[in-house]
N, C-alpha and C positions, 0 to 999 in steps of 0.2 A: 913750857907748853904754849906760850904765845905762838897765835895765829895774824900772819902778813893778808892783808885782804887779797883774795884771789881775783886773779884777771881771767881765769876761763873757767866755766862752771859746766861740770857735765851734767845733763839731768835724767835718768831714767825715767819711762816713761812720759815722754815729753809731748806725746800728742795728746794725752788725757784731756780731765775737767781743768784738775790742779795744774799739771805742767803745760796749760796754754795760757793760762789765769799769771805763773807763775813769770814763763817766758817774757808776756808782754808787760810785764810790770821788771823784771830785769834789765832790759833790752835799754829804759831811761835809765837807768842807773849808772852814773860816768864812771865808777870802782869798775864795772862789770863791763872787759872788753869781746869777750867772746864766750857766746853760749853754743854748745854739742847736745841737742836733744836724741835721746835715743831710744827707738823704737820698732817695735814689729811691722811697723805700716807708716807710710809716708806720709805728715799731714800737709795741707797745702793751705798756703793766703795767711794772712797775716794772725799771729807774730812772725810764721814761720820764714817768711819773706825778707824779714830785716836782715841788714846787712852784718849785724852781729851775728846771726843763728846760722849754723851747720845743722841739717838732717844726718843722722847715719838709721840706715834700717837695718837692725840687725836681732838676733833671740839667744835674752839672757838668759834663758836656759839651758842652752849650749854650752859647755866650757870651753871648746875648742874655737868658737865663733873669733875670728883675730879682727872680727869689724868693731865691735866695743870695744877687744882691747887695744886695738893702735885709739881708740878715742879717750879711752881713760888714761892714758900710758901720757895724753898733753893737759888733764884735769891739774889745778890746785885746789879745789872742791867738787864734791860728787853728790849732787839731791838727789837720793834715791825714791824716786815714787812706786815706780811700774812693780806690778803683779799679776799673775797667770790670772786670776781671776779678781778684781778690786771690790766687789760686792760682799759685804759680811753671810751672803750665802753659800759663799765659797766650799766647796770640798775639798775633803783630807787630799786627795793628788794633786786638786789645784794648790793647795796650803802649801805642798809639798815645792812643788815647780817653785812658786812665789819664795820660799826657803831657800833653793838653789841660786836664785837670783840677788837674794841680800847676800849668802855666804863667798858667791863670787864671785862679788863687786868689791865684798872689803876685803877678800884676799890681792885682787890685781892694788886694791887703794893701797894696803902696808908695802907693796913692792917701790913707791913713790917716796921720793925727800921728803915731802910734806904735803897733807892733805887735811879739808874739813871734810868729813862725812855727813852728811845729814838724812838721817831718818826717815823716813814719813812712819809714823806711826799712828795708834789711832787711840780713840776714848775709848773703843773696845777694848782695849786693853785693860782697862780696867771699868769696865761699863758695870760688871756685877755689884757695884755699892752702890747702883741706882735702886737698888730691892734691898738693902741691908745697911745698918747705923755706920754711918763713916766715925773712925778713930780720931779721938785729939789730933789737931787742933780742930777737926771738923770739917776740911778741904784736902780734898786729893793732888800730893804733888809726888815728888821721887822717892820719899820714902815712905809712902804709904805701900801695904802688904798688896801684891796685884790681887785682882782678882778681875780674869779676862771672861769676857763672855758680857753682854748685854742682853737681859732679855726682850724681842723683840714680837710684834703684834705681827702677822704675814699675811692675815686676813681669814685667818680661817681659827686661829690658836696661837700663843704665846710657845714663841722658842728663844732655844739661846742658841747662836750661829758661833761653836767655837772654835771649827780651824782656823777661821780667820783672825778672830781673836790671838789664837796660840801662836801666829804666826809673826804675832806685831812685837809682843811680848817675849817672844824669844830672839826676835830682830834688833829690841834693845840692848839684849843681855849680851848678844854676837856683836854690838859696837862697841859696846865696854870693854869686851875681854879682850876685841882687835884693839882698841887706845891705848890698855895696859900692856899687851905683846909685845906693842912698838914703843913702848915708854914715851908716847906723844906725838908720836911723828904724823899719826894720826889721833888727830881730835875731833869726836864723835859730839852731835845731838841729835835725841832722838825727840821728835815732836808730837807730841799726842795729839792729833786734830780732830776735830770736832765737825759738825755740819758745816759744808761749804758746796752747796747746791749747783748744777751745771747752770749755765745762762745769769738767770739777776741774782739767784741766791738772797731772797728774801724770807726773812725770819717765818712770815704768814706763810708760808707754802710748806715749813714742818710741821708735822701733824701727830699725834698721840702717840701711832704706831714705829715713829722714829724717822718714818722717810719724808720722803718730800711726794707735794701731787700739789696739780693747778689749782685746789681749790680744798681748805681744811673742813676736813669729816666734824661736826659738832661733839663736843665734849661732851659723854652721857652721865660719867661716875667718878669718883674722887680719885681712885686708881688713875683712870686716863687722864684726869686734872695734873695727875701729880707726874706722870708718867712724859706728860707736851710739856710742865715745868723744865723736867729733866732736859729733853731732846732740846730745846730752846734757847737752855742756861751752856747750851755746846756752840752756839753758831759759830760761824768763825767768817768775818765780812771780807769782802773780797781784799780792799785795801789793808786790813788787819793782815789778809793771809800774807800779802808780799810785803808788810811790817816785818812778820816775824820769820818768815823765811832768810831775810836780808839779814836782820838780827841773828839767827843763827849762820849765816854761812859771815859774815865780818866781825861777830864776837872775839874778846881777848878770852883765850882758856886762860889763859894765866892768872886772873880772876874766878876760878872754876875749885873745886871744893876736889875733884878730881881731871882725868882725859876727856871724860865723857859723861854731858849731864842730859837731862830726860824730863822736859817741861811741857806742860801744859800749853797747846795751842788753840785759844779759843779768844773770845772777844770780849771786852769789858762788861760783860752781858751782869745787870743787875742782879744777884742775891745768885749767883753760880756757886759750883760748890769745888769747881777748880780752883788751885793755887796757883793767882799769876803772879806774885810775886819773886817766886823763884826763878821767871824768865825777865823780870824785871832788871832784878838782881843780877843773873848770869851772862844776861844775852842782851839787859837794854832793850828789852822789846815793854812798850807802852801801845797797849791797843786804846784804840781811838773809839773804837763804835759799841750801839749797845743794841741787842737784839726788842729789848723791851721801850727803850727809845724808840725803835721803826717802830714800833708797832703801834705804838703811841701817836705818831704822825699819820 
């Protein structure tokens, strides 16, 4: 199951938060000779401008669409980001679309000699142990029991946003059983990620209710105390995020416990209740930053 570092990276959704953040943090990477961003709409100016990056515009929800697949068909890895809807408000059809887009991208990826798949996955996936005692050892890594859904504040009442959830969590389970289908040929991670804000992405602009805004609402109650702990102990810094993205698309599987493993992507963030060690261990990935650091400064 060893993995050759790949020289062209396809990225769906490439115009996003993550896939602009990610592009220009690839594009210096001398392993990484050419990147294919693929998306519904053109983005323009840089990264998209380096001489590394190809635009294709095209809709992963199509299965017929032959513009992703003549651009998958030249990947040796594939960051799958893009979704119908990327906001944990998402609806069952959105959820659904979003479904069609993981399940065929890793069917064109098993038709490939060899491929990394990568993930994006989220902490919603298992955000429901933010309300409930975590199991020995006490940190949520790959074999903790999922539980997808985070409860979340919307301004008006506490909900749990669970297509979106369901979608991230069955999007792992779909790179697993594509890694073992192909006995390796494809080798999956799937990355739980946590808060990584558009623009600076500063810890102070998470706020009790999970999201981010210019300016954090005052903490009233031990709930919301514990509740901004939680969302906080997620950041994921920007430099962190194209740490561990690097980490997962250059990792050896061969060192891997299976095809496809399923790690925690967040930030060295003080007293977190994720397990980064097991991306430590798999994938070489050491986050650098700390959410409670910035804020300290």
């Amino acid at each position: 199951m060893a993995q050759n570092t790949p020289n062209t990276v396809v990225i769906s959704g490439g115009g996003g938060n993550i896939g602009g953040k990610l592009i220009a943090y690839l594009v210096e990477r001398d392993w990484c000779k050419a990147i294919i961003a693929l998306d519904v709409r053109e983005p323009s100016g840089a990264p998209f401008d380096h001489p590394k990056v190809s635009v294709v515009v095209c809709d992963l929800t199509d299965p017929t669409d032959k513009r992703w697949h003549d651009a998958v068909a030249k990947a040796d890895a594939i960051v799958h980001l893009a979704a119908t809807n990327a906001a944990p408000d998402s609806s069952w059809a959105e959820a659904t679309g979003s479904l069609d887009q993981t399940f065929g991208l890793l069917d064109h990826a098993s038709k490939l000699e060899r491929c990394r798949f990568v993930f994006a996955s989220s902490n919603h996936a298992m955000g429901g142990w933010k309300d409930a005692d975590i199991p020995a050892p006490g940190r949520i890594g790959m074999m903790t029991p999922p539980m997808p859904g985070t409860r979340l504040f919307d301004g008006t009442g506490h909900k749990v946003f669970a297509p979106y959830a369901a979608t991230k969590l069955i999007g792992e389970r779909a790179c697993i059983a594509m890694a073992h289908a192909t006995e390796g040929r494809v080798t999956a991670v799937g990355l739980r990620i946590g808060w990584i804000q558009r623009g600076v992405n500063h810890p102070s602009t998470i706020f009790a209710g999970g999201g981010a805004q210019a300016k954090g609402e005052p903490v009233v109650n031990p709930q919301e105390e514990k509740d901004l702990t939680w969302f906080r102990n997620m950041w994921l810094s920007d430099g962190d995020m194209g740490r561990v993205f690097e980490a997962a698309l250059i990792a050896d599987a061969s060192q891997w416990p299976g095809p496809a493993v399923v790690v925690p992507a967040v930030s060295n963030n003080t007293g977190t209740l994720w397990d980064l060690d097991e991306g430590r261990k798999w994938l070489g990935y050491e986050p650098q930053d700390d959410a409670w650091a910035e804020l300290a400064r």
